[in-house]
C-alpha angles and dihedrals in degrees: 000000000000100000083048091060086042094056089041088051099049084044090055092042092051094056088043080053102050086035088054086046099054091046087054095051090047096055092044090053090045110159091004088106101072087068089067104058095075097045086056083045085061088046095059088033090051081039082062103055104041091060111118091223141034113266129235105293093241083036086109097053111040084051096058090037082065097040087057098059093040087062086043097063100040090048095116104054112067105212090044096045086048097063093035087058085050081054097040087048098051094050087045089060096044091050085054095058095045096055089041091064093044095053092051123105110265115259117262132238093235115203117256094206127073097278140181114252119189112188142155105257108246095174139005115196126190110236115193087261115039132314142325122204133190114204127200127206088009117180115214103219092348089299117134133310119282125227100220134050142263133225110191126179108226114224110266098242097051114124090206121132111199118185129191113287096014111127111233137187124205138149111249142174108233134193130170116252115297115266118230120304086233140344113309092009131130104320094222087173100049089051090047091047091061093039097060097248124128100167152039124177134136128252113260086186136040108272117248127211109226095185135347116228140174122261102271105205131019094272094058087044090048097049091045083057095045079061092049101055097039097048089052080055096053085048096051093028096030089157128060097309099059102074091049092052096048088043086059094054090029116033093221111130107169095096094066116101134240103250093049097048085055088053092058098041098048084049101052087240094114092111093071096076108036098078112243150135088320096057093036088049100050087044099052085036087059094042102053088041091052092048099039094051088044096057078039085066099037093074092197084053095044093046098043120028134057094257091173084062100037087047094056100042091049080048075053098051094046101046086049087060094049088039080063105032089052086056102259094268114178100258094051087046086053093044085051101047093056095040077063093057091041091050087048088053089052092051095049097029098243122133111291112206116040145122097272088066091049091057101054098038076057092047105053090035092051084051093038091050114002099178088070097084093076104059138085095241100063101033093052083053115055090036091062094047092049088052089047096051103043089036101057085035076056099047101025089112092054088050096053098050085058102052084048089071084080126198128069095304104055080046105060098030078061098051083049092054102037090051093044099041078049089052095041088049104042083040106055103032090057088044096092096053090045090050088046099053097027101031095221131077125207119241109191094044097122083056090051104044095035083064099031102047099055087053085048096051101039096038125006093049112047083036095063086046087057093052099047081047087053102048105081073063104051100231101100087135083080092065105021100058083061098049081046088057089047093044087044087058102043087046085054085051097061088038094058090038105050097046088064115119114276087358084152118041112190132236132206119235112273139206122285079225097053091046080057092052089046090055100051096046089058087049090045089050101039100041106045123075107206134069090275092086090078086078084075090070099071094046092052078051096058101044095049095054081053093117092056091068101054132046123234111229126271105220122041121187122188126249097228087045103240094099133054121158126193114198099204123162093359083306135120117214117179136185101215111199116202110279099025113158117252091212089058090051089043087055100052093046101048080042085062097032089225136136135248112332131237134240117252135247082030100095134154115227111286146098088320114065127189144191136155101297099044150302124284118195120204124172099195128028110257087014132122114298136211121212124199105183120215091183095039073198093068099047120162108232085186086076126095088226124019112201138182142157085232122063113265115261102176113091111223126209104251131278086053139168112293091266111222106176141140095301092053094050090053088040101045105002135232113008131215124199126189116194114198127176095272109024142003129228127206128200140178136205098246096042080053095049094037125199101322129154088257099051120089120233123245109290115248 
């Protein structure tokens, strides 16, 4: 009886024990919870997207109708309320999504014939050879208005001058948004469902202005001004450094050449140009500085009225113009969002900068646009900024130690390392994603911005305010020769940089589910306080070994039928048709993360064998084969799959090889085959998308 009571007792003390531990941990980790509810928001939101099939259309609601009285009635108990509010928020980001692809426009039957599109002009962007337009309401052949919509390159040689808000008419050759370059690649046509866009094509005539007409809205009047800025840059800045410089006070990047946005990419000084939290934050930074100096020198201001908050709204006022200027891209919305939180800190004297910030500035942009959270641009961002902020919460101490050395030399030791430890956060923590969509890291990225950024804040920038101040004058050159010699040094920077030895490295493709764990590895380790969010490491870990788990395919064919790629013996062989598209081949190989590719039939000995009529692949000798036919008269029926960019002519006795050829590509898209040692599996890109609103249906 006694040892009984013992056991019963130690039992009791140990749950007093783990009981005593967790309240501990939660008031150690005491308002460390709200972050996460947006990043359970993206989970629903990323849950959404990755059904095969489209929900129930009141799904959504009904779902968050019960969420929310789920939370209702655990409400007093705090464990228990905490993981109804992560429900509550996931259901609250698929519901989002939902209603966000039922509000967009319906998608457009687009002609497949040269036909004559007649459109009020929305955008005109300057290419490095001639002109891009976007047209909205455009009529095919004078028939009715269309609800997305076009974006139409103009022939290099047309004298036409479009402005925004002028009505043109032109002959073009049109096609829906490419489809992706193979299964589970960039979803071009999701992104353009969301963004309004139902059409590219280029012009076959001039193109001819019907009527000019002022901008009508603030968003035609913004975009006129955006040309207009840009085109007084290319005036004063008519070499390479025009377009860069009208990229950073426009946010039009189209202009930029190849060459120079490779610079900047292989560099890790992309970031540069894609307008974010570093250009708002010099541009509200000199903003506040220039009022507040001013009211300094104004005594009855600097006696009388609060300088520090007139300051800051006026910083507010003025990164809201250049949010919009710059075109309201989601980095910037998510910079200014949390510029607002950090100007209302300032006003009240709270903390500026701090999770909690993050979280809501993640929160309204994920309902705002949902389908956001799948692309590069918002989840490199707001991974940057969490490993900022936690990082420099985390190393603040060390820091500060640093800056306490005084004099110059303390001083300037601490802007280094501050710069570089900015650049090595923001760096690393967006890596991943960048590894995931692009398929390459930077490696020399720290070098680059340590000695980039400095020339960005002190020169470029101000200098570009200045400009923008100048040109009601006229006289924008004063301030715009100097922004080009701070550009032309930051473009020799990534030059220099990225033409180091082994400055890319390149990453194989990797898992949808490995990119998740990163990412919640990242959130594990950023948002929590204690020493639990060490736990985090391991995940990030995991996720990032992903690739090694599974194995990329081994035959890729193209979804227009001029491009099909075997990897065979750490090698990349392609058939190229007249007219393949080089994004598709750049694709594959950065999906493969392998170098030039090889000619096909011309093969050395190995697992693929060729011969005139085609190439067969067989991982083990008697195993399963792949055929991809050259001659689609010639095809092999002893295969397991028989492919071919032509349709197949040759009958085979049944039951025959699983058959992918022309008719299937146009009917399905691009095709991906993996060949193991006992069997072979085929996908395509429509059975991987599913039926979705985004994805066209099969063509007639």
């Amino acid at each position: 009886m006694s040892g009984g009571t013992a056991l019963y007792g130690a039992s009791v003390s140990r749950r007093a024990a783990v009981a005593a531990a967790l309240q501990d941990w939660l008031a150690a980790e005491r308002g460390r919870f709200v972050p996460w509810l947006p990043a359970f928001m993206a989970a629903g939101n990323v849950l959404y997207f990755s059904l095969p099939g489209e929900p129930p259309g009141r799904l959504g609601t009904a779902a968050l109708l019960l969420a929310c009285g789920f939370a209702a009635a655990l409400w007093r108990w705090q464990v228990p309320r905490a993981a109804a509010l992560c429900l509550l928020a996931s259901v609250l980001g698929f519901t989002a999504a939902q209603l966000a692809t039922a509000r967009a426009p319906p998608p457009m039957k687009v002609p497949r014939r040269g036909t004559v599109v007649t459109g009020r002009v929305r955008a005109v962007e300057p290419l490095p050879a001639g002109l891009r337009i976007t047209l909205d309401a455009a009529r095919f052949d004078d028939g009715p208005p269309q609800p997305r919509r076009v974006r139409i390159r103009l022939r290099s040689e047309d004298p036409a001058l479009p402005a925004t808000g002028d009505v043109l008419r032109l002959r073009a050759r049109l096609s829906v948004p490419a489809p992706p370059a193979y299964p589970g690649g960039w979803d071009l046509q999701r992104d353009d469902y969301f963004a309004g866009l139902g059409a590219y094509g280029y012009a076959l005539t001039r193109a001819a202005v019907l009527a000019h007409a002022r901008p009508d809205g603030v968003g035609a009047w913004l975009q006129a001004l955006r040309e207009t800025i840009a085109s007084r840059i290319e005036a004063v800045l008519p070499g390479e450094e025009g377009p860069i410089c009208a990229t950073l006070l426009t946010g039009a990047t189209a202009a930029i050449p190849e060459a120079d946005r490779a610079a900047f990419r292989d560099s890790g000084l992309a970031h540069l140009l894609a307008i974010a939290g570093l250009h708002i934050g010099i541009v509200m930074g000199l903003v506040f500085g220039a009022v507040r100096i001013a009211l300094a020198a104004w005594e009855r201001a600097a006696l009388r009225w609060p300088c520090k908050t007139i300051a800051a709204l006026a910083a507010l006022a003025g990164g809201g113009f250049y949010m919009l200027l710059t075109g309201a891209h989601v980095p910037i919305i998510r910079s200014f969002a949390m510029a607002c939180l950090v100007t209302l800190g300032v006003v009240v004297g709270r903390r500026a900068i701090s999770l909690r910030g993050l979280a809501v500035a993640m929160a309204a942009l994920l309902l705002a646009a949902p389908a956001q959270a799948m692309g590069v641009s918002f989840q490199m961002s707001f991974s940057a900024v969490l490993a900022l902020i936690s990082g420099y919460e985390a190393l603040r101490p060390a820091l500060s130690r640093l800056h306490a050395t005084g004099g110059w030399r303390g001083w300037a030791l601490h802007h280094l390392a501050t710069l570089a430890l900015t650049s090595f956060l923001a760096g690393t923590a967006s890596a991943p994603f960048a590894a995931y969509h692009f398929g390459q890291v930077q490696i020399y990225n720290v070098l680059a911005n340590v000695a980039a950024v400095p020339i960005t804040a002190a020169l470029i920038m101000p200098a570009g305010l200045i400009a923008l101040a100048l040109m009601p004058l006229h006289v924008e050159a004063l301030a715009l020769l100097p922004m080009g010699w701070g550009v032309a040094a930051v473009l020799w920077i990534g030059r220099t940089v990225s033409a180091l030895p082994s400055a890319v490295l390149p990453v194989p493709h990797g898992p949808a589910w490995g990119l998740a764990v990163v990412a919640l590895g990242m959130a594990w380790l950023g948002l929590w306080r204690t020493r639990v969010r060490l736990a985090g490491v391991p995940v990030i870990l995991l996720g990032l070994a992903a690739p090694l788990f599974v194995r990329p395919p081994d035959l890729l064919l193209a979804a227009d039928g001029r491009l099909a790629a075997v990897r065979a013996d750490g090698v990349m062989y392609v058939v190229e048709k007249s007219g393949a598209s080089g994004f598709t081949l750049d694709a594959w190989r950065r999906m493969w993360a392998a170098g030039a590719p090889r000619a096909l039939p011309d093969v050395p000995e190995g697992t693929l064998a060729c011969d005139g009529g085609g190439c067969t692949l067989r991982r083990a000798p008697g195993g399963p084969a792949v055929r991809l036919a050259l001659d689609p008269s010639e095809a092999d029926c002893a295969a397991e799959v028989l492919a071919s960019l032509e349709p197949i002519r040759v009958p085979c006795p049944l039951p025959g090889p699983a058959v992918v050829g022309r008719f299937d590509l146009w009917r399905n898209g691009a095709y991906a085959i993996w060949l193991d040692s006992a069997r072979v599996r085929v996908l395509s890109d429509r059975d991987a998308r599913g039926n979705r609103p985004w994805v066209p249906p099969p063509p007639d």
